[in-house]
N, C-alpha and C positions, 0 to 999 in steps of 0.2 A: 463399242469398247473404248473408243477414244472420249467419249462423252463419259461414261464412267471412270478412267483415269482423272480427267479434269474435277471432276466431283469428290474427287479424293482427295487431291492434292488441294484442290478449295479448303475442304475440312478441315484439313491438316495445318493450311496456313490461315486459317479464319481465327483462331484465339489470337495469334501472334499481331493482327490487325488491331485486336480488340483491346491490348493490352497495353497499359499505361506504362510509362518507363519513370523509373523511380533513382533516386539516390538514396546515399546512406547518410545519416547524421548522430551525432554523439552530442550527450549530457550528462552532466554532473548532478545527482541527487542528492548526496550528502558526499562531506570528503570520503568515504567508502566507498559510494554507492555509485556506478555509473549504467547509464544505458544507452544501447544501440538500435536503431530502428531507421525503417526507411521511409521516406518521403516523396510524393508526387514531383516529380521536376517539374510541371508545372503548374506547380500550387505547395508549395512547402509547408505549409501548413497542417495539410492532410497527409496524415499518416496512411502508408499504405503497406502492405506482408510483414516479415518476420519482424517480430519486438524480444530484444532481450537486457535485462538488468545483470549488472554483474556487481559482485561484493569484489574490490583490489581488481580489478579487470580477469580474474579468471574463474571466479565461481559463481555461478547462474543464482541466481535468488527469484527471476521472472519468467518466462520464457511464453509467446502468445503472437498470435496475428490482427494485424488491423485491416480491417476493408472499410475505404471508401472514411476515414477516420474513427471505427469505432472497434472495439475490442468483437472480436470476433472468434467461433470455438472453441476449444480447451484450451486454456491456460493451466499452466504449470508456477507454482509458487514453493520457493526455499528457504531457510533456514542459512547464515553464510558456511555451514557446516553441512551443508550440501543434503539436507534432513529435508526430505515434501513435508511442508506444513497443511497446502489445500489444491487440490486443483476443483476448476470450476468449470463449468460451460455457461460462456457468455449467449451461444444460440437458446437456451433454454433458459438462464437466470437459473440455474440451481448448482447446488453445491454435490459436486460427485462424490469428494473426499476431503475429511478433517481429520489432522493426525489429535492424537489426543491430548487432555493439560502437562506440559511439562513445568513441573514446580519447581524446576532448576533455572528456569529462563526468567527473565525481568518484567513479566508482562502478567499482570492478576486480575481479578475480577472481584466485583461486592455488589451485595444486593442489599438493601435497605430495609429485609425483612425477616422476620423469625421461621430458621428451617427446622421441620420433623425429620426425627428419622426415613418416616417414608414418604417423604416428599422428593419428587424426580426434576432436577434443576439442568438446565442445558446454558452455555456460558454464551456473551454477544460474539458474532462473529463479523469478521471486517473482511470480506472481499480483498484479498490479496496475502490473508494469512496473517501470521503475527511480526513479520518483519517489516515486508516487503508493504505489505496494506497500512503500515504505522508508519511510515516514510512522511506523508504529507503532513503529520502532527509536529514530526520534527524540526521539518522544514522552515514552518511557518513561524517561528519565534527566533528572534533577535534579541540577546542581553541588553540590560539599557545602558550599560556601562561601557566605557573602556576596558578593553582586557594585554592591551598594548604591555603595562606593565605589572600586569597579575598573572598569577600561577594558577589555571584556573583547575589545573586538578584539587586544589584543596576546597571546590565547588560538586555538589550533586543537584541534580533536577527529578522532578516527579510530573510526570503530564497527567490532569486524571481526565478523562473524557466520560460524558454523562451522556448516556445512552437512553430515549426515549421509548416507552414498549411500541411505538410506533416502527422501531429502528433508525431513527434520528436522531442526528446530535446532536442535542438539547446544552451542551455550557463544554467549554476548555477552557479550562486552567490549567499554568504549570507554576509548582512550588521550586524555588531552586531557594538553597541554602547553604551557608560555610557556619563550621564552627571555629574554625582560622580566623575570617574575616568577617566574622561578627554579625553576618549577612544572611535576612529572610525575609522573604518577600512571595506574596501572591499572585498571579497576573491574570485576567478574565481577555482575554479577545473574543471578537466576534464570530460567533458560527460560521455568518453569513462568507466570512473572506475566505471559506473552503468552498471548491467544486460542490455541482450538485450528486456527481459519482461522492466525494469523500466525506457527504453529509450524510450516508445510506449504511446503515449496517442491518446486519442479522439480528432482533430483536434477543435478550435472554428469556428466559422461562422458564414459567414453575409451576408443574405441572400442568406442561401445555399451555400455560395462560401467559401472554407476553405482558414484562416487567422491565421496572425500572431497572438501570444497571448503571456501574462503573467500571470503566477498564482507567487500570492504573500503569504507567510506565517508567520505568526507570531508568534513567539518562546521566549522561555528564554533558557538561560545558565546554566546547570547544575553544581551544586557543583564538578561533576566531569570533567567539559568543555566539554558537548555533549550540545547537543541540544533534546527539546521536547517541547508538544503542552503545552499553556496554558489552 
């Protein structure tokens, strides 16, 4: 009997042995955007359990777990209007759920070909949904100006990102323009300076045959010359 108590109480403290001790750390995505997630103490690098994005620090836009640094089981993706845009499961690589096009939001798609009536087209999808998965496009551009002394709302941006029927992204560009300040310009960066995660999307399609696409986004100019969502 006493041997089976001890065997129990093993079990019972056996995970506790096995279990890594973590802290929590905070980032800033865009002036909106923050997240919280935790870290191995001893290797901070590695993310380890609960991940969450927050829009103003109280509205979840992300929510998911990391093991061992890598996105792990259902994730949950929002809208800052608290709207699931996708959840997905990272065990599987498949998509559970997509809400559908809302043609009120900033975010569009084009294909470079002639549609029928009965032709069946499905739009690219990005891993993280239409906000939260568009973050790293935002991110990645710097105005080349001064904005010290400009007003930059009388500025808008357009990111357009060209989609491979592969599901890679083949070119970004973002247009920003004033008709204020008299200012248009193109800008090409390189693919290469995104993650191999934010090089991957869902290919589009017509009629089941994967296609060239465009997602388009619509942006303003930060006080600081970044970019984020209207």
């Amino acid at each position: 009997m006493k041997n089976l108590l001890f065997y129990l109480l093993f079990i019972l403290y056996m995970p506790r042995c096995f279990a890594q001790e973590t802290i929590e750390r905070n980032n800033r995505l865009t002036d909106s955007v923050t997240e919280t997630f935790e870290v191995l103490k001893s290797n901070k690098d590695i993310k380890q359990g609960l991940y969450r994005a927050l829009f103003k620090h109280k509205t979840l836009v992300a929510t998911g777990n990391y093991t061992n640094d890598k996105k792990t089981g259902i994730w949950n993706f929002y809208k800052p209007d608290s709207k699931l845009v996708q959840r997905f499961n990272y065990d599987k690589n498949e998509v559970i759920f997509e809400s559908g096009l809302d043609t009120l939001y900033d975010v569009h798609y084009l294909i470079d070909q002639k549609i029928e009536d009965t032709d069946t087209i499905t739009r690219p999808l990005k891993i993280g949904g239409v906000y939260y998965g568009l973050i790293p496009y935002m991110t990645a551009f710097q105005v080349p100006f001064d904005t010290f002394e400009i007003n930059t709302d009388n500025y808008d941006a357009v990111i357009e990102l060209l989609v491979s029927p592969l599901g890679r992204l083949a070119d970004y560009k973002i247009h920003i323009f004033s008709d204020y300040y008299k200012y248009k310009q193109v800008f090409s960066l390189d693919v290469n300076l995104f993650s191999e995660e934010d090089r991957q999307f869902v290919p589009a399609t017509l009629n089941s045959k994967p296609i060239l696409s465009r997602i388009i986004i619509k942006c303003f100019v930060t006080s600081k010359g970044k970019l984020d969502f209207y």
